[in-house]
C-alpha positions in Angstrom: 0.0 0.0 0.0 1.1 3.5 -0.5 2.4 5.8 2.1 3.8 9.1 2.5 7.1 9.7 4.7 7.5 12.4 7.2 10.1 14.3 9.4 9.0 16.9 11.7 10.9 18.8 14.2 9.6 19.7 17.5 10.8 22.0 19.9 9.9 20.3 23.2 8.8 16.9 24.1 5.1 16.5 23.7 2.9 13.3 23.1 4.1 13.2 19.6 2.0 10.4 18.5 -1.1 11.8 19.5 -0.9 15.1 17.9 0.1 14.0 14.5 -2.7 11.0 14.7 -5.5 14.2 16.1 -4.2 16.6 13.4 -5.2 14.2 11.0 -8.4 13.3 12.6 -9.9 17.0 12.5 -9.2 17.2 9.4 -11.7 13.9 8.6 -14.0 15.0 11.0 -14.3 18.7 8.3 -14.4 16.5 5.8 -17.8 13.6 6.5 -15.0 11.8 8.7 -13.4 9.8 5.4 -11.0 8.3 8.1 -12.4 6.8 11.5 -10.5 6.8 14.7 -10.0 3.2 14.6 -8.5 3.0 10.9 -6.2 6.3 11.8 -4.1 4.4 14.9 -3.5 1.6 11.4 -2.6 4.4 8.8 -0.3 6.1 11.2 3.2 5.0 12.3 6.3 6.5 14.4 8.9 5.5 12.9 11.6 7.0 15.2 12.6 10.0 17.2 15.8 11.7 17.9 16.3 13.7 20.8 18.9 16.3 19.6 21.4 18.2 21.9 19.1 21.4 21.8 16.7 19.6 23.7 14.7 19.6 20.1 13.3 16.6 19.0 13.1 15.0 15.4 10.2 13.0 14.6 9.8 9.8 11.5 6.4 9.4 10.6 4.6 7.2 8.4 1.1 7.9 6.9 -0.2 4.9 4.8 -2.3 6.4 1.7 -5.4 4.6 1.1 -8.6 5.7 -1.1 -9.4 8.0 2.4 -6.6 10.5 1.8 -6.9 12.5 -1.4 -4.2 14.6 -2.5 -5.6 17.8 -1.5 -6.6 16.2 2.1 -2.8 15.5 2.0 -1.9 18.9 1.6 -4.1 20.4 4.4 -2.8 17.7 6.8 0.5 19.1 6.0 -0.9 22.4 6.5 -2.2 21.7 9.4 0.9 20.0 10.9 3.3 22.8 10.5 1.0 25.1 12.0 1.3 23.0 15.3 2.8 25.5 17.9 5.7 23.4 18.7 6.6 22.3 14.9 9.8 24.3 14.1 9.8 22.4 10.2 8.0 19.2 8.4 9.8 17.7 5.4 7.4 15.4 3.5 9.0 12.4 1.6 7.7 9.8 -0.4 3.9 10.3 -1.7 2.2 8.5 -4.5 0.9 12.3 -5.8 3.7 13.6 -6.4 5.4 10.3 -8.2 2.0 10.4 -10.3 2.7 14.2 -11.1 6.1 13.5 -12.1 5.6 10.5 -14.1 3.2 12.9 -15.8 6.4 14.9 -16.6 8.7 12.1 -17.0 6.2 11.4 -20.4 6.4 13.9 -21.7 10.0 14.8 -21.5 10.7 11.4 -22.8 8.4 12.1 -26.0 10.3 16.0 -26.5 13.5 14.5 -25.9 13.3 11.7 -28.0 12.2 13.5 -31.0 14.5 16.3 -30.4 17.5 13.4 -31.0 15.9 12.5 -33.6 16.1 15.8 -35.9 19.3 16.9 -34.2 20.6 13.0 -36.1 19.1 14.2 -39.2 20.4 17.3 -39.0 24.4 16.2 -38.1 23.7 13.5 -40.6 22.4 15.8 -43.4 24.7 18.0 -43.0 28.3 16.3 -42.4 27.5 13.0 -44.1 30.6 11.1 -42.1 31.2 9.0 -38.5 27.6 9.3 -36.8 29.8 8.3 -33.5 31.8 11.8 -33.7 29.0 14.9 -34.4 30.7 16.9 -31.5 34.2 16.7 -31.9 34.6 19.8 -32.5 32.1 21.5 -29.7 34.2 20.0 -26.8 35.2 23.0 -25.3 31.4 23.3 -25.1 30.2 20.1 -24.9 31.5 17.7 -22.8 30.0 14.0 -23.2 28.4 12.4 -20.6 30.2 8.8 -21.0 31.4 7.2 -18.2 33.8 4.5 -17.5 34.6 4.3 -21.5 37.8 4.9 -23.5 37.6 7.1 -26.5 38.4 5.1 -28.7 36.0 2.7 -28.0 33.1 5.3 -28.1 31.9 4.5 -31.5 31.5 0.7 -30.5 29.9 1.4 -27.6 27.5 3.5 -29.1 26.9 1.3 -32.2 25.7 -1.7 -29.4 23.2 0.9 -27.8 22.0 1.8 -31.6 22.8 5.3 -29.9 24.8 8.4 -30.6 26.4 11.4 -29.2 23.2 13.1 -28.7 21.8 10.4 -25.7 24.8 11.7 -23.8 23.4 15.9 -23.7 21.5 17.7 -20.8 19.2 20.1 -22.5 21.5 23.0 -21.5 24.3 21.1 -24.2 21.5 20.7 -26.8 21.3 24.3 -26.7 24.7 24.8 -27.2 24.8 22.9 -30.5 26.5 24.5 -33.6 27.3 23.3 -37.2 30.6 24.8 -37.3 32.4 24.9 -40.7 34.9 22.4 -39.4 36.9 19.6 -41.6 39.3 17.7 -39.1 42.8 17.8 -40.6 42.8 13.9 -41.2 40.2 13.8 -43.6 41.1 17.3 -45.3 44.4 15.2 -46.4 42.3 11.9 -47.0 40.4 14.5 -49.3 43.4 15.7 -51.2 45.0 13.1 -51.5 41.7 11.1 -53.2 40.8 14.1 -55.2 42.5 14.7 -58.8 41.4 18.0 -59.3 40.5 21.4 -57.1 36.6 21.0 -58.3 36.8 17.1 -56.6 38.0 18.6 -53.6 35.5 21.0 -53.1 32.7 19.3 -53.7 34.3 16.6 -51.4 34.7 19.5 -48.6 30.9 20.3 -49.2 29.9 16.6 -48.9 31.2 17.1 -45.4 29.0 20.2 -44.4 30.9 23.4 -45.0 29.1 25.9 -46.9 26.1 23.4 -47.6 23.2 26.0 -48.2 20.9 24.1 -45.9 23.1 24.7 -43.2 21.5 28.2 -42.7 17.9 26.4 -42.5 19.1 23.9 -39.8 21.0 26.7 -38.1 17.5 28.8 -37.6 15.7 25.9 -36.3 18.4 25.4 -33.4 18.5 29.1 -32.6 14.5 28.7 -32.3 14.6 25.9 -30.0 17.2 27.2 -28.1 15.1 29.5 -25.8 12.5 26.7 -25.3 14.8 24.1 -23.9 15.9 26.2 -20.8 12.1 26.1 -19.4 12.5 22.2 -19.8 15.4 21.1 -17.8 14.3 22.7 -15.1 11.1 20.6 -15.1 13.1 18.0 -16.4 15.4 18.5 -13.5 12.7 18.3 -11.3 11.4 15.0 -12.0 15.1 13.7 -12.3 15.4 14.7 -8.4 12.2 13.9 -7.4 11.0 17.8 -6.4 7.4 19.6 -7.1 8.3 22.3 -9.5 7.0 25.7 -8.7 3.7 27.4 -10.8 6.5 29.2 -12.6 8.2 26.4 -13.5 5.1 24.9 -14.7 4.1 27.9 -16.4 7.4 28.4 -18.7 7.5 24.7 -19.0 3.8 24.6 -20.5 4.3 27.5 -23.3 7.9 26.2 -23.8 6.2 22.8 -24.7 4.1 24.2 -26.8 6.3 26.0 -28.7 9.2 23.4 -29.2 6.3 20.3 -30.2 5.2 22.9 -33.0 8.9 23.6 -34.2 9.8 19.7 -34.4 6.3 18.9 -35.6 6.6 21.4 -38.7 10.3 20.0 -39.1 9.3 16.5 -39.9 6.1 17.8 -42.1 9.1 19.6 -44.0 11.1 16.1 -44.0 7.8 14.7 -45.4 8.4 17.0 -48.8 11.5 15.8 -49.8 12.6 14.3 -52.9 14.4 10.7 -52.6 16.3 11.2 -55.1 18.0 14.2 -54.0 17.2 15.4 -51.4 15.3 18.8 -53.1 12.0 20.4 -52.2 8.9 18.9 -53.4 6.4 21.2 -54.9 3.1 21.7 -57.0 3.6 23.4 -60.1 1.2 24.2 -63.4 2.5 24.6 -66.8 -0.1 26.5 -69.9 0.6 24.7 -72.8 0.1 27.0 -75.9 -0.6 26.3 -79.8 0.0 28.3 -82.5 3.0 30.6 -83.5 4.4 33.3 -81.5 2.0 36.4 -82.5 -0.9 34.5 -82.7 -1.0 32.0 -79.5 -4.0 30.6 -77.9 -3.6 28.0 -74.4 -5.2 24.9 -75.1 -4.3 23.0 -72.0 -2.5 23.0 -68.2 0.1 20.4 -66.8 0.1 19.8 -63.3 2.7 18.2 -61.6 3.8 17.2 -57.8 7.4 16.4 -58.1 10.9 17.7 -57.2 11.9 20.8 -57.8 15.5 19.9 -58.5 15.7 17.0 -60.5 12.9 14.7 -62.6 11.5 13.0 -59.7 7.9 13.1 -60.0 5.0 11.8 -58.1 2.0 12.5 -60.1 1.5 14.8 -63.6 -1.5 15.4 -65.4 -2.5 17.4 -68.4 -6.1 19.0 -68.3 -7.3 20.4 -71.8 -8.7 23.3 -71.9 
């Protein structure tokens, strides 16, 4: 059964067990006396006290949550015990409402977070097209990976086992941090030069890797959009990972933030959804007037429609209306 945990510090000794049991009591008897006198000596337990040198005394408590308690009759018992003339503090531990609100949380951080790996992948894939084990190599000073107890070089096999990458080892505060930086690491400039036979090979190998890619801006705007949303998230997310109740302005921030960021990644894979196969470009809708006759003397006589890339001859559907 669930319970609640207490400590509760009093500043003389008093008959501790009664007050905490008759705190709770009153409160049943203003609310159609939910709990009877009888069940309240089962759902209530010392669990020790320590007399301190002050003379002060701290009190363990256990209050077993059954369908009688509701969360707010929780809250005014707490309420009511800290208003107890002799109650210097209460601390309230374990409590099966506050684990429900932050599982709650837990949700739906998992959902953001996972989806925000998932474009940030796409986007370090997209753009650098090379080992999906080193994204951040050059963001250390930045960035510093959360791996523990493994050897660099054994980072991409370790990842490659947990079908992982970089990105499962960020807080939300390194997310924000991200760049694409128009960085070629020295080894594979000279891999480059040395496999390319002539200057135009070697740049369009340098732009295989990401530099000066014109997407690059695109991505770039998305991050600097998230950016401000993930800050109202850790903390939330730092709440539930530590087992707190964020405050209403946490809440609030966390709330709009949420709403913000699912809009910017859901619009992000809607864009992902209009792009050619073939090569990557933008799928669009387009209509063509076809015209008869010569030059001076022209008259339309029907309309092509096509849904297709706007790069190369990918097409999905084309249809010619006559007029």
């Amino acid at each position: 059964m669930d319970s609640a945990y207490f400590q509760i510090l009093f500043s003389k000794k008093i008959d501790f067990a009664q007050i905490i049991k008759q705190t709770l009591l009153k409160i049943s008897e203003a609310n159609n006396n939910l709990v009877s006198k009888e069940n309240i000596e089962f759902l209530i337990g010392i669990e020790y006290i320590k007399l301190l040198s002050n003379d002060r005394y701290l009190v363990g408590f256990k209050l077993i949550l059954d369908d009688s308690i509701s969360e707010e009759e929780l809250g005014i018992y707490c309420e009511s015990l800290d208003n107890i003339d002799e109650c210097e503090f209460l601390i309230k531990f374990r409590d099966k409402y506050l684990f429900d609100s932050l599982k709650k949380y837990y949700e739906e951080i998992f959902d953001i977070e996972m989806q925000l790996r998932e474009i940030l992948s796409f986007i370090f894939i997209a753009i650098y097209e090379n080992d999906c084990y080193s994204f951040l190599e050059f963001q250390k000073q930045k960035v510093n990976l959360l791996f523990k107890g493994v050897k660099e070089e054994n980072v991409p096999d370790f990842l490659k086992n947990k079908y992982q990458n970089e990105f499962f080892y960020l807080t939300f505060n390194q997310y924000r941090q991200l760049k694409l930086p128009d960085i070629i690491k020295s080894e594979t400039l000279i891999n480059l030069m040395a496999d390319s036979k002539s200057f135009d090979e070697l740049k369009k190998g340098i732009k295989k890797l990401g530099a000066i890619r014109p997407e690059k801006n695109e991505y770039l705007e998305f991050l600097n959009r998230i950016s401000e949303n993930l800050e109202s998230i850790e903390f939330v997310r730092n709440c539930v990972a530590h087992n707190r109740e964020p405050s209403d302005e946490e809440l609030d921030n966390y709330n709009v933030a949420k709403e913000k960021l699912q809009k910017e990644m859901s619009e992000f894979f809607s864009t992902l959804n209009s792009l050619c196969p073939e090569c990557g470009g933008k799928i669009i809708e387009t209509q063509k007037t076809i015209y008869r006759g010569y030059e001076e003397d022209q008259e339309p006589v029907a309309i092509k429609y096509r849904i297709g890339c706007s790069n190369c001859d990918y097409t999905i559907h084309e249809e010619t209306i006559d007029i």
